[in-house]
C-alpha positions in Angstrom: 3.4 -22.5 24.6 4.7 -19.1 23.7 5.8 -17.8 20.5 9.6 -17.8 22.1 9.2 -21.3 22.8 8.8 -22.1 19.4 11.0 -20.4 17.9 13.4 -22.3 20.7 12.0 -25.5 19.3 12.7 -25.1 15.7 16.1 -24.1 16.6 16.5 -27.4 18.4 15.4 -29.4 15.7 17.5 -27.6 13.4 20.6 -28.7 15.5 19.5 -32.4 15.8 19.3 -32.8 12.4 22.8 -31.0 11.5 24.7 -32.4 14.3 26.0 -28.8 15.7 25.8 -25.9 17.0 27.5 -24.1 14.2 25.8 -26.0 11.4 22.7 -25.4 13.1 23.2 -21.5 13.0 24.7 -21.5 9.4 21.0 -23.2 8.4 19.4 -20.7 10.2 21.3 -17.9 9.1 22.1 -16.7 12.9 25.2 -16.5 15.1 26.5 -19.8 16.9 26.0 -18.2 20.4 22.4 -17.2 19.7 21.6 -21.2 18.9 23.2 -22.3 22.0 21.2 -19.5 23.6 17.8 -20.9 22.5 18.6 -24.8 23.0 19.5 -23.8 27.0 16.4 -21.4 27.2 14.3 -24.5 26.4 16.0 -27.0 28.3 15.6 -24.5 31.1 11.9 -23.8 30.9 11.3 -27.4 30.1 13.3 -28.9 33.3 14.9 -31.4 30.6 18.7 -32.2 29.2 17.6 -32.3 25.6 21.0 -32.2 23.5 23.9 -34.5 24.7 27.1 -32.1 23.8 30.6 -33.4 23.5 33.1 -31.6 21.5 32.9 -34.0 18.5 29.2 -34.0 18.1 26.1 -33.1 19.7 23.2 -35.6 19.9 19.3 -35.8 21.4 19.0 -37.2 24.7 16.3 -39.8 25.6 13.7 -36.8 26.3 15.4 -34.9 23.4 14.5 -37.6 20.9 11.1 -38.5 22.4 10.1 -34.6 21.7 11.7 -35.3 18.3 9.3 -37.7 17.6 5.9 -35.6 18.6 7.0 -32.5 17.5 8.6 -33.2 13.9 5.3 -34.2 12.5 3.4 -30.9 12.7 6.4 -28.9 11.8 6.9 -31.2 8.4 2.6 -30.3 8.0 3.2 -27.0 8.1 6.3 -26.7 6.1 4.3 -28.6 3.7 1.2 -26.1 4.0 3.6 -23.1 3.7 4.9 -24.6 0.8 1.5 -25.5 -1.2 0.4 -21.7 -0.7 3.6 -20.3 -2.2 3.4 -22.9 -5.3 -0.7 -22.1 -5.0 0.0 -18.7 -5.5 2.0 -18.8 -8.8 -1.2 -20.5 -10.3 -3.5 -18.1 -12.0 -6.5 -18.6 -9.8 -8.8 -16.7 -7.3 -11.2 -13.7 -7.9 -10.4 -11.2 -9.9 -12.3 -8.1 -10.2 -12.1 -5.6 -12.9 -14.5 -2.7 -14.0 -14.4 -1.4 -17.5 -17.2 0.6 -19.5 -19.9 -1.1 -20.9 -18.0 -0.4 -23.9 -15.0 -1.9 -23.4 -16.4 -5.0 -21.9 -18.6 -5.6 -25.3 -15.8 -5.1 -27.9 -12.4 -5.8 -25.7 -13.1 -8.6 -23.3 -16.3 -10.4 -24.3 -15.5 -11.3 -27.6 -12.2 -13.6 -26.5 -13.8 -13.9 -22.8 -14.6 -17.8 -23.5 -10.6 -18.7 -24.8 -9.7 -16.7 -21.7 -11.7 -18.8 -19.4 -11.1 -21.9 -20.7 -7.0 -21.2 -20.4 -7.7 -20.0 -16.9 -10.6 -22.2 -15.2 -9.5 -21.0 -11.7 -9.9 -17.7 -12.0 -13.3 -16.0 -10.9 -13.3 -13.1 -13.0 -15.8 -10.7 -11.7 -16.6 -7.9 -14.4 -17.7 -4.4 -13.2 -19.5 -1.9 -16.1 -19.7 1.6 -14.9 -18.8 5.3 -17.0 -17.6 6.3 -13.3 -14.1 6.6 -13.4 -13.3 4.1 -9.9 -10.9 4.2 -7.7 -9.8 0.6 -8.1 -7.7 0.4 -4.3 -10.8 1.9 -2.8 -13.7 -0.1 -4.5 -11.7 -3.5 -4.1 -10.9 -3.9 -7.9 -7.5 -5.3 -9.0 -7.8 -3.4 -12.2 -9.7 -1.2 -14.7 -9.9 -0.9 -18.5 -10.2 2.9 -19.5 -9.5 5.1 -22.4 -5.3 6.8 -22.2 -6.8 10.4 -21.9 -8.8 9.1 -18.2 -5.9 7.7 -16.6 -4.7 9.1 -13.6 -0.9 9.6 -13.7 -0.4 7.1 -10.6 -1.3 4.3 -12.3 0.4 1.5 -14.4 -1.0 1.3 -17.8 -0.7 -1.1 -20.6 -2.4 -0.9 -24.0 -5.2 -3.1 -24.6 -6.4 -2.0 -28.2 -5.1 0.4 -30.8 -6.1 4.1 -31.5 -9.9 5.2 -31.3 -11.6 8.2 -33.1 -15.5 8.8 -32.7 -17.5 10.0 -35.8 -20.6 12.1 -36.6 -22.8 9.9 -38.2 -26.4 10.2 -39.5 -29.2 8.0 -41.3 -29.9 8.9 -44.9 -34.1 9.5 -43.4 -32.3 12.6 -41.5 -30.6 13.9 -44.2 -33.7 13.6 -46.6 -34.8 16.7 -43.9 -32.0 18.4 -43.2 -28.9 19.4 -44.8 -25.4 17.9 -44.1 -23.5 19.8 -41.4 -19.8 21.0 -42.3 -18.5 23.3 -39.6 -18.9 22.7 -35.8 -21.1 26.0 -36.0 -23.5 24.3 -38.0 -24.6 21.7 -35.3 -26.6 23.9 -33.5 -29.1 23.4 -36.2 -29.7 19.8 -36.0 -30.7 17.6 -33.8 -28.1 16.0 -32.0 -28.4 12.9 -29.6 -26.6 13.4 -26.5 -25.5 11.0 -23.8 -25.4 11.0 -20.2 -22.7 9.6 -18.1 -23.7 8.0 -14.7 -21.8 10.8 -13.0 -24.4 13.0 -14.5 -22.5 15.0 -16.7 -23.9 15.3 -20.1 -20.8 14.6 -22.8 -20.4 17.4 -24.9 -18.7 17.0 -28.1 -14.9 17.2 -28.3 -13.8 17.7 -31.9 -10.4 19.3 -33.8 -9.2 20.2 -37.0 -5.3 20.4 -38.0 -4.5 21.2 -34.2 -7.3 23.3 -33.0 -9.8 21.5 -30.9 -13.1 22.6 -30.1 -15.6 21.6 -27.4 -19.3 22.0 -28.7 -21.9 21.9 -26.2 -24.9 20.2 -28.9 -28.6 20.6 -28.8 -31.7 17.9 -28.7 -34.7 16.4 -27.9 -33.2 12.9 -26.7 -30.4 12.3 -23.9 -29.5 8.5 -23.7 -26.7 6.5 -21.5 -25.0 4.3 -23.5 -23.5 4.4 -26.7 -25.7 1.3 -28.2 -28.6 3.2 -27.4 -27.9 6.4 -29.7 -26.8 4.1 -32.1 -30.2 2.7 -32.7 -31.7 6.3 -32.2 -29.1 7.7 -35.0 -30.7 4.3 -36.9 -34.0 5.2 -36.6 -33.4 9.1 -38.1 -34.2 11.0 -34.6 -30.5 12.9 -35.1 -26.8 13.4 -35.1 -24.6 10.8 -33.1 -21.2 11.0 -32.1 -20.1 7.5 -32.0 -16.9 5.4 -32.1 -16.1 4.4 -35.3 -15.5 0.9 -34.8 -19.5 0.5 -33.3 -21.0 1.8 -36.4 -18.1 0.4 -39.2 -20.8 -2.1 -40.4 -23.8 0.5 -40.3 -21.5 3.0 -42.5 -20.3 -0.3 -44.9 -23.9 -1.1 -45.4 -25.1 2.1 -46.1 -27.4 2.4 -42.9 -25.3 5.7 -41.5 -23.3 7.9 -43.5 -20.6 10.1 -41.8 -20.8 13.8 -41.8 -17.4 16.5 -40.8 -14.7 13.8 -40.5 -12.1 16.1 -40.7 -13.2 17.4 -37.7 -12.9 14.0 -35.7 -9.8 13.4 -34.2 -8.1 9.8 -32.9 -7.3 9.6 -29.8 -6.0 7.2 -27.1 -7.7 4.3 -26.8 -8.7 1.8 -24.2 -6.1 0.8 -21.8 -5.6 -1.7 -18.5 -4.5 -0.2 -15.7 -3.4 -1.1 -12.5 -2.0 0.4 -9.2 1.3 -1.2 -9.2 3.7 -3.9 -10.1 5.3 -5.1 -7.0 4.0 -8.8 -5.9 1.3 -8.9 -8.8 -0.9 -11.7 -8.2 -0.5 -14.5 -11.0 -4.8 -13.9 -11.9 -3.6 -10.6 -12.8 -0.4 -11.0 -14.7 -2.9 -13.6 -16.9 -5.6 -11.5 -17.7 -2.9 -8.1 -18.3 -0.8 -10.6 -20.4 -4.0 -11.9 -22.3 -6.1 -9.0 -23.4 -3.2 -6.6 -23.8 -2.6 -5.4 -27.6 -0.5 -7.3 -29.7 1.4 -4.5 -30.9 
């Protein structure tokens, strides 16, 4: 059986169960003439009568009703398949795959990942750590979470936390040997931790003061890859860090690392979700944007 044919065959069913010709094409949303097309094209290539037509009503035939009976059955299956995979799909579930920093996954997502995958048990949320900035269409993720000032302009944002500013931050061990920095110029004597992205690229350290920003290529002994890492180093009173605030809010509370030129750190942008577009979002997605979005 061809294609043709069955579209012939759900037209003929469609008329047996409304009675006509016309009601049949209203249903189907096509013209009269093109029903009574189909029904003679099948009758034709089947050598069977399978509608008896009068002008007040239009009924199977013996052979008409016996193909009724065989065919109505797998039609009705896969209506009923058709229909589970459109209500299916409105149910958060599936894999979901989403890369973020290491950063982001530590202070954003797996602090509130439990209540997320106990609301959604269907969803197979597969997290991806890398400082690469990905191209989510071409690695196969549905979405990223990346700070405002790394988006690319093509993609759909949303907020997931508020503002961000990183801080200079030292133990009181390094300051008992060297003196308190206060001008960007002044880093070049001191010993500053640096970090390496994945890419590579070494960060060098972006800092402003009432509207003039400065890049500042530092200097040191020790070049580490995550931020957690300098943090322990800046602990231990090898040097300088450059660290986001909120990481080392309990160190500076408790005294372990004091902050040094704060004027000269700037907030910025912080981390946001992004995705490549709105159109026929899958219902995983909408749940995990509408879940660890920020509040405000």
């Amino acid at each position: 059986m061809d294609r043709t044919q069955l579209s012939q065959l759900i037209v003929f069913m469609t008329v047996a169960e409304a009675g006509s010709f016309r009601a049949a094409a209203d249903r189907l949303g096509i013209a009269p003439s093109a029903v009574s097309y189909a029904v003679s094209a099948l009758e034709s290539s089947m050598g069977l009568r399978l509608l008896a037509r009068t002008t007040r009503s239009t009924r199977p035939t013996e052979e008409g009703a016996n193909l009724l009976s065989r065919i109505t059955g797998p039609f009705a299956e896969i209506k009923a398949g058709v229909s589970d995979i459109v209500e299916g799909s409105q149910v958060p579930a599936g894999p979901l795959r989403v890369t973020m920093p290491f950063l982001a996954a530590k202070e954003i997502i797996l602090p509130r990942l439990a209540e997320f995958s106990a609301l959604y048990p269907a969803i197979e949320l597969d997290i991806r750590t890398s400082d690469i900035f990905e191209d989510i269409v071409e690695s196969g993720c549905d979405a990223g979470l990346r700070l405002g000032e790394n988006l690319e302009a093509d993609m759909i944002a949303v907020r997931a936390d508020g503002p961000r500013r990183s801080v200079i931050v030292g133990a009181s061990s390094y300051f008992t040997a060297n003196p308190k920095p206060a001008h960007p110029r002044d880093l070049v004597e001191h010993n500053c931790i640096r970090r390496r992205f994945e890419s590579g690229r070494v960060y060098r350290w972006e800092l402003a003061r009432n509207g003039h920003a400065i890049t500042v290529d530092v200097r040191g002994n020790l070049i580490l890859p995550q931020q957690e890492h300098i943090r322990q180093a800046a602990l231990a009173g090898i040097g300088l860090a450059f660290l986001f605030e909120d990481m080392v809010r309990k160190d500076l509370q408790e005294g372990r690392l004091m902050t040094v030129m704060e004027e000269w750190c700037p907030w910025f942008d912080g981390f946001y979700i992004y995705y490549p577009s709105r159109r026929q979002m899958r219902p995983a997605l909408r749940a995990f944007i509408d879940f660890f979005r920020a509040s405000k």
